[in-house]
C-alpha positions as CSV (number, residue, x, y, z in Angstrom):
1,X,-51.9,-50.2,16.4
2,X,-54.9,-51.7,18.3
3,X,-51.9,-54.3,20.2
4,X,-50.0,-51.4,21.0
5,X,-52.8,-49.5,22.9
6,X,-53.6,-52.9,24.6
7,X,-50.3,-53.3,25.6
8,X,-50.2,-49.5,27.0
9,X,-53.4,-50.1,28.5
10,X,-52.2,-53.5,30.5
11,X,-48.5,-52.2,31.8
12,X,-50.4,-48.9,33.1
13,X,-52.6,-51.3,34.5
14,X,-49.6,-53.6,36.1
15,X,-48.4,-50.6,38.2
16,X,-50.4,-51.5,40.7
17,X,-49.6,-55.0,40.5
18,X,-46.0,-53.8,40.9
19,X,-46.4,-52.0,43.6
20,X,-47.6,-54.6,45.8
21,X,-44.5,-56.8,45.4
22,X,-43.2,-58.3,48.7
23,X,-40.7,-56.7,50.3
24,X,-37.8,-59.4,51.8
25,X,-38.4,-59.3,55.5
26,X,-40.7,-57.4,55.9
27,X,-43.6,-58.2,58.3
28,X,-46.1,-60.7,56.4
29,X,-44.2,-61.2,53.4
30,X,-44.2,-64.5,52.1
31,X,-41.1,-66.6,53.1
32,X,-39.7,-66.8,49.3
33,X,-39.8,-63.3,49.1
34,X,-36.4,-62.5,49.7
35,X,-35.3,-65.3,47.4
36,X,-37.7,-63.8,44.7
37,X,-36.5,-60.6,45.5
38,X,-32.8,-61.3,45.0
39,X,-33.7,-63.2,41.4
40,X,-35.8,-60.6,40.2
41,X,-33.2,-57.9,41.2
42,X,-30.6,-60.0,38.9
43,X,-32.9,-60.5,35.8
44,X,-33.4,-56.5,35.8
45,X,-29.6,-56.8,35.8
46,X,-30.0,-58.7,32.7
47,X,-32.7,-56.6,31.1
48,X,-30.5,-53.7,31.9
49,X,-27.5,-55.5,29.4
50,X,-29.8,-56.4,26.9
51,X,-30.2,-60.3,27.7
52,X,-33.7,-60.6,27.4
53,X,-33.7,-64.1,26.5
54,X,-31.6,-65.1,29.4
55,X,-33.5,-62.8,31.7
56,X,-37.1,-64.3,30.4
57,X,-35.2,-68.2,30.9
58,X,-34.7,-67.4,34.6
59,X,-38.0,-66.0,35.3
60,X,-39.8,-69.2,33.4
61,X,-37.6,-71.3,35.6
62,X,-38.5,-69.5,38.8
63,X,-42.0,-69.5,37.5
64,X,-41.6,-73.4,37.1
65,X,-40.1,-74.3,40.4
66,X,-42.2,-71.2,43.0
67,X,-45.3,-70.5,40.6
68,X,-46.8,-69.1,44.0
69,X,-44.0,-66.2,44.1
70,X,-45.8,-62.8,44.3
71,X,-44.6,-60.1,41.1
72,X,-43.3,-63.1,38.9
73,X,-45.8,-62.8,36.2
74,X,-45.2,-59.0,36.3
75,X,-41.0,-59.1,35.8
76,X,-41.6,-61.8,33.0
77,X,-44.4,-59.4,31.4
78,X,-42.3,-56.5,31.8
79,X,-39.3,-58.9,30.1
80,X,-40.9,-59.8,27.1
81,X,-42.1,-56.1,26.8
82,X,-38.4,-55.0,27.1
83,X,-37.5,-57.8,24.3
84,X,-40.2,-56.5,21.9
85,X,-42.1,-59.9,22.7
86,X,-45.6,-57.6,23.3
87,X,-48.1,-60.8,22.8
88,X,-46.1,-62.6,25.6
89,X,-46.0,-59.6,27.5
90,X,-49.5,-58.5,26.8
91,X,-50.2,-62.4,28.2
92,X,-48.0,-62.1,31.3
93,X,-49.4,-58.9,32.7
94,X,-52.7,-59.9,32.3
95,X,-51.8,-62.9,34.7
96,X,-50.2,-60.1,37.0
97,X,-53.6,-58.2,37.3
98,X,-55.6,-61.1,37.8
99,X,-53.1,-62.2,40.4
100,X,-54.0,-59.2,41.9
């Protein structure tokens, strides 16, 4: 029960993180935004059909190849939440917040 509250405790947390992703062309942002932006927009595609494990592979790989890309720690918390994965998550999110 005490993981559960943590892991309520870090996503309420994380909306602040979320709401500070980059926006593609917009003035400032970063220039992989719009490439982040596309990629994230496909893994929630995934998350939406239940591919979890597909959706967490593409994140790692972005996170692998553009570690620097603004509201990646975030979608791969917000991932493993989806698949049940709340250590992972827990993990993830906390990156996302210190990011911040």
């Amino acid at each position: 029960m005490k993981q559960f509250h943590l892991v309520i405790l870090v996503l309420t947390l994380s909306v602040t993180a979320y709401s500070q992703v980059a926006v593609p062309n917009a003035p400032g942002a970063p220039p992989n935004a719009s490439v982040a932006a596309d990629h994230f927009g496909h893994d929630r595609q995934l998350l939406q059909q239940g591919k979890y494990d597909e959706a967490i592979a593409e994140l790692q790989q972005l996170a692998a190849s553009q570690p620097e890309t603004k509201g990646l720690a975030h979608e791969l918390g917000t991932a493993y939440y989806r698949k049940g994965d709340y250590v992972h998550a827990v993990d993830s999110l906390k990156q996302a917040l210190q990011a911040d």
